[in-house]
N, C-alpha and C positions, 0 to 999 in steps of 0.2 A: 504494500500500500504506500503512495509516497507520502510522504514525510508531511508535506503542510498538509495533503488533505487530512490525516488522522490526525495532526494537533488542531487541527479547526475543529473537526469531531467534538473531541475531547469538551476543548472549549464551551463549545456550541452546549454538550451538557452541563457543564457548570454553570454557565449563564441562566437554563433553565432549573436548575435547582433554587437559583437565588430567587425567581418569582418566587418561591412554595415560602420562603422563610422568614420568622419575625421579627426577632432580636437584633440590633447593631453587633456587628462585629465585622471588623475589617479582615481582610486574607490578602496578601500579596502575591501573586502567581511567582513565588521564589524558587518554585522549582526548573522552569525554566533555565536561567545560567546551571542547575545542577544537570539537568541533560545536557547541557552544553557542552561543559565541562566532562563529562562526564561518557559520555556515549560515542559508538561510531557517527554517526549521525550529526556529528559537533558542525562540519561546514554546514550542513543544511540550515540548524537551527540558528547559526546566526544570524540570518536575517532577523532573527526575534529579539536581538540586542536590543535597545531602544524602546520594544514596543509592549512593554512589559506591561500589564494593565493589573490593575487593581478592581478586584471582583468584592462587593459588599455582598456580606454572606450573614444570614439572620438569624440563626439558630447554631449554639458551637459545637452542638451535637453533629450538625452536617458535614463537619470540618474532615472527619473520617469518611466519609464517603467521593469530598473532595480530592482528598489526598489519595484515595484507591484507584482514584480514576487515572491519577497520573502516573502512579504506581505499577500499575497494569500497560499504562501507554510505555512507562520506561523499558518494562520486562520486554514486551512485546517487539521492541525495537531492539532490543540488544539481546536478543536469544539468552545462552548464556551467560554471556560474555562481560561479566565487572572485573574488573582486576582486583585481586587481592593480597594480601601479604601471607597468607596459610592457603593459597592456589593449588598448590603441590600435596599439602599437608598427608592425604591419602594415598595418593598416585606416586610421589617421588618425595619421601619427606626427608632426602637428605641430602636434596639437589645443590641450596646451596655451600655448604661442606663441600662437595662436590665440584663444584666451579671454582673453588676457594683456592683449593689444597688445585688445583691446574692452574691457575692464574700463580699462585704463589713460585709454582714449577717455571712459571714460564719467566716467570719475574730475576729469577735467579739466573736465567741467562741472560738477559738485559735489562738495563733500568725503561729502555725504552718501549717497553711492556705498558708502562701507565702511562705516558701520555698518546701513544699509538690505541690504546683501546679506547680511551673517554672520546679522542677526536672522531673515532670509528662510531662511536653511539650517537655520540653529537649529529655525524652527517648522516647517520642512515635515519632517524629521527624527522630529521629538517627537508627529506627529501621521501614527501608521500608514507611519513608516520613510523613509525618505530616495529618493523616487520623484517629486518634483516636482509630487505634486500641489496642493502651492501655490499654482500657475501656474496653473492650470484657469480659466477666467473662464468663469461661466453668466447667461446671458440670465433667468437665474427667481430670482438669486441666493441662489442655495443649493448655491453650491459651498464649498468651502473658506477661501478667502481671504475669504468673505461671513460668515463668524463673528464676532461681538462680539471675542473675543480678537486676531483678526486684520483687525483695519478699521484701527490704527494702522501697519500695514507700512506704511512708504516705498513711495512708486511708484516711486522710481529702483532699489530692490534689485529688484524686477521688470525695470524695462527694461535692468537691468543683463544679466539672464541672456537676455530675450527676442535683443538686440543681437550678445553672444556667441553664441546659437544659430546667427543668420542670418549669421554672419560664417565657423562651423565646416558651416552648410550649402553653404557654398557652394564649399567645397573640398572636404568629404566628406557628398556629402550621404547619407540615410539611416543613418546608420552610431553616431554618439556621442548618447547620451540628454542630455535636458536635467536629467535630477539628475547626471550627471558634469560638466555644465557647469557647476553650481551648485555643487560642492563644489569645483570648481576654481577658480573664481572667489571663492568664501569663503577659499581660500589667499590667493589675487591681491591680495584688499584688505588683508588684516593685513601682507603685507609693502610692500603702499602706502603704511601710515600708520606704516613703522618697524618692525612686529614681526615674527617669525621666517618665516624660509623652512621649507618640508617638504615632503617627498612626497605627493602624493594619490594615493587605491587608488582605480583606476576600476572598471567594470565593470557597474553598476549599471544596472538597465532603470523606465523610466517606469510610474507606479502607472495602473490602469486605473478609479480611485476617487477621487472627491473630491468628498467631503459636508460642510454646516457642522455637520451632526449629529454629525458623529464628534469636532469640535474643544471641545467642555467640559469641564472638568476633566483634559483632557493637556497642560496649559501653564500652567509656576510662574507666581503672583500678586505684586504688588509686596508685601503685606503676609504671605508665607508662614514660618511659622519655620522652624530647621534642621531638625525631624521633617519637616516637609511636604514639604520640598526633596529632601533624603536618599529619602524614599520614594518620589516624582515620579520621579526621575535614576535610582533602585534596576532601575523599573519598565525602561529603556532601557538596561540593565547598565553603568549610570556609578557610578561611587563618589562618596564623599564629597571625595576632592580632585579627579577630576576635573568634580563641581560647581564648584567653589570655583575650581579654574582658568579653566572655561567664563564663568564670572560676570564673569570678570577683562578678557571684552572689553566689560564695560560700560565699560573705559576710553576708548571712543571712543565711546560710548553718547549717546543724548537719549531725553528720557522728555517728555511730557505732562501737564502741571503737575497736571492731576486724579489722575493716577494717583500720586501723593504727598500731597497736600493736608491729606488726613487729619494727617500729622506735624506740619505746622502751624498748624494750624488747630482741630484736633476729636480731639487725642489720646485726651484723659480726658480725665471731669470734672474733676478736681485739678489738672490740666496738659494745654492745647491742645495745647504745642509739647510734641514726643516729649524725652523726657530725655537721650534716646540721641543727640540729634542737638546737633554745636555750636553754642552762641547765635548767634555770629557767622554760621556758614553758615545758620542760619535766618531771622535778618534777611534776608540775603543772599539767600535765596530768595523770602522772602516779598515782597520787591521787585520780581525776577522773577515772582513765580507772587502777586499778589493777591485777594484773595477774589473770585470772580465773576468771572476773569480769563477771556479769547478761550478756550476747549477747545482751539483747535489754536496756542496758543502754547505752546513747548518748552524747557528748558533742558538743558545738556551733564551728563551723566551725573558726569564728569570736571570739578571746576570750576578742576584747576589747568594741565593738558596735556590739555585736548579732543583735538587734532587727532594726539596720538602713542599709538601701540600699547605704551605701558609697563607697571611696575608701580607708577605711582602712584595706580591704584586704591584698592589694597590698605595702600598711604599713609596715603590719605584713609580707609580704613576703621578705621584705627590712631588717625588724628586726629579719629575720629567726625564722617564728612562724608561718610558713605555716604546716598544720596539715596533709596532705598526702605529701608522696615524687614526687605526680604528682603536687600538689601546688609547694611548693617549689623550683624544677626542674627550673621553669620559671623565677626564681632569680637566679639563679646558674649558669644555661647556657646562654653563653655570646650571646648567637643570639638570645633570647628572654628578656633579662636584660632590656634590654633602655626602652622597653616598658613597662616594671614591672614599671621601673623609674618613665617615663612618666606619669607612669596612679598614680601612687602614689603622686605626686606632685600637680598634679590639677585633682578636681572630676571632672568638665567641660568633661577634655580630655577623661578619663573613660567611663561618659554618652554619649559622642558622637559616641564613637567606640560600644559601650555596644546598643546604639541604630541599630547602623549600622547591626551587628551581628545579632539581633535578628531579624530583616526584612528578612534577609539570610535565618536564622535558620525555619522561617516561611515559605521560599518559598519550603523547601527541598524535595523531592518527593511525591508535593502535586496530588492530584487526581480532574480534575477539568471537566467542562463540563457535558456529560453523565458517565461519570467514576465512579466508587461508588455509593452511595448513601446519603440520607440524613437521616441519623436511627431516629426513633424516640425514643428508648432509648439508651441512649447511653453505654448501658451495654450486647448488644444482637444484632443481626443482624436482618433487618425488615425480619419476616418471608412472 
């Protein structure tokens, strides 16, 4: 059934329930953003952003019969399919141990395990929802990871999740999808490298799609301003701090010297080197990163705590040593500053919002119930 015609339905009987009833009592249609949020269906419903209407409802007794109705419209819509934190509890309940103790494995042979997997969640997330198709490898290459934006992934944030697969197959096989292996495993590394533990919401089923056509223009640029960023993130129902939080694991970050170059080299005509960035750290890079330098030589995101999940990010973005002009931007611009501030001042404040975001980033057009599937490699689609 589409989508508005059944929440008009819906509507349509609660409206007529409020003839029958006596008593004041207001009801705010608040469930609405909760389907939002909350459901496959989240692009459809926002059109209802805005149009949220306030239903006078007479009797508080009906208030149950209101809320079943929408109750039933959520079920209905989403099969299955909620995410949850005990998803597995029956089926696999030791999956994440499991992903853990391989992520930890895989850690141990390179530190580049944690930032190669979080930017692996990051982009398959940001590009048609959080369903692994990431992972897809095509023989024609034109699958998704075969896009310009995404040739720079780490191969280990791959083998990171391929490892964990075959580690959770083999105790429950058929059963946990390779995008819940991936959002568990993007926990796994931040409290690797130091940063906060959290629950992940599983639930999630593998995307039956993965094109490089669909990856341009759904993934921030190193040169994006706070308008570009804000409306990128807007599009994925992230706010403006939980951008600013997500950003903040560029603390364990590496970038590719091209993909800054610009700052030093070719800002303006007036000025090569960007203004914004400190002399020091630009010598300091330009060292690192020389003109006509290897493509594939790289520098730490982070030039003072690479290897920790902190807030010295946001430090360095106070000290003007944010290494892209989209780092930086968020110290610059007075509508994103206090929080740069904020998150600078106490890591607390950081991990909590850094928490927040990342439960968001998790939920973003996941695939759940009969929806997808469960691959069994995460590199292929089940034939």
């Amino acid at each position: 059934m589409d989508i508005f015609i059944c929440l008009s339905q819906v509507i349509s009987q609660i409206k007529q329930l409020v003839t029958e009833l006596e008593e004041d009592f207001y009801l705010s249609s608040l469930l609405l953003p909760y389907i939002y949020d909350h459901s496959d269906m989240g692009m459809a419903c926002g059109q209802f952003e805005g149009q949220r209407e306030v239903i006078l409802v007479r009797k508080k007794m009906e208030i149950r019969r209101v809320l079943t109705l929408f109750i039933v419209f959520l079920i209905l819509q989403r099969g299955e399919g909620q995410l949850s934190q005990g998803f597995y509890n029956a089926t696999c309940p030791d999956v994440e141990s499991i992903v853990r103790k391989a992520v930890e494995n895989k850690f141990k042979q390179t530190f580049v395990t944690i930032p190669a997997t979080l930017r692996l969640f990051f982009h398959d997330c940001f590009i048609g929802g959080c369903d692994a198709s990431i992972m897809i490898s095509s023989p024609n290459g034109d699958a998704e990871k075969d896009a310009p934006d995404n040739l720079s992934l780490a191969g280990d944030g791959f083998d990171t999740v391929i490892k964990a697969k075959q580690a959770v197959e083999a105790k429950c096989p058929k059963v946990v999808s390779c995008a819940d292996i991936m959002a568990i495993a993007a926990r796994d590394v931040v409290v690797l490298a130091g940063g906060p533990s959290f629950e992940v919401e599983l639930g999630r089923r593998d995307g039956l799609v993965s094109q490089a056509s669909r990856v341009a223009g759904k993934l921030p640029q190193p040169n994006f301003n706070l308008g570009q960023l804000n409306t990128m993130f807007a599009k994925n129902n992230l706010t403006q701090t939980d951008m600013i939080a997500l950003s903040g694991a560029h603390t364990v970050g590496f970038s590719h010297c091209s993909r800054f170059a610009n700052r030093l080299y070719s800002f303006s005509p007036s000025s090569p080197v960007d203004p914004d960035l400190d002399p020091t750290y630009a010598q300091q890079l330009k060292q690192e990163c020389p003109q006509n330098v290897d493509p594939s030589i790289a520098v730490n995101m982070d030039p003072v705590t690479p290897q920790n999940f902190d807030n010295k990010y946001f430090k360095n973005l106070v000290a003007k040593k944010g290494l892209f002009t989209s780092d930086e931007v968020l110290f610059t611009n007075p509508a994103s500053k206090p929080t740069v501030v904020h998150f600078s001042k106490k890591q607390n404040f950081f991990n909590g919002a850094f928490i927040t975001a990342m439960a968001k980033l998790g939920r973003v057009g996941v695939k759940t119930g009969k929806a997808g599937e469960i691959r069994l490699d995460c590199t292929s689609f089940n034939s």
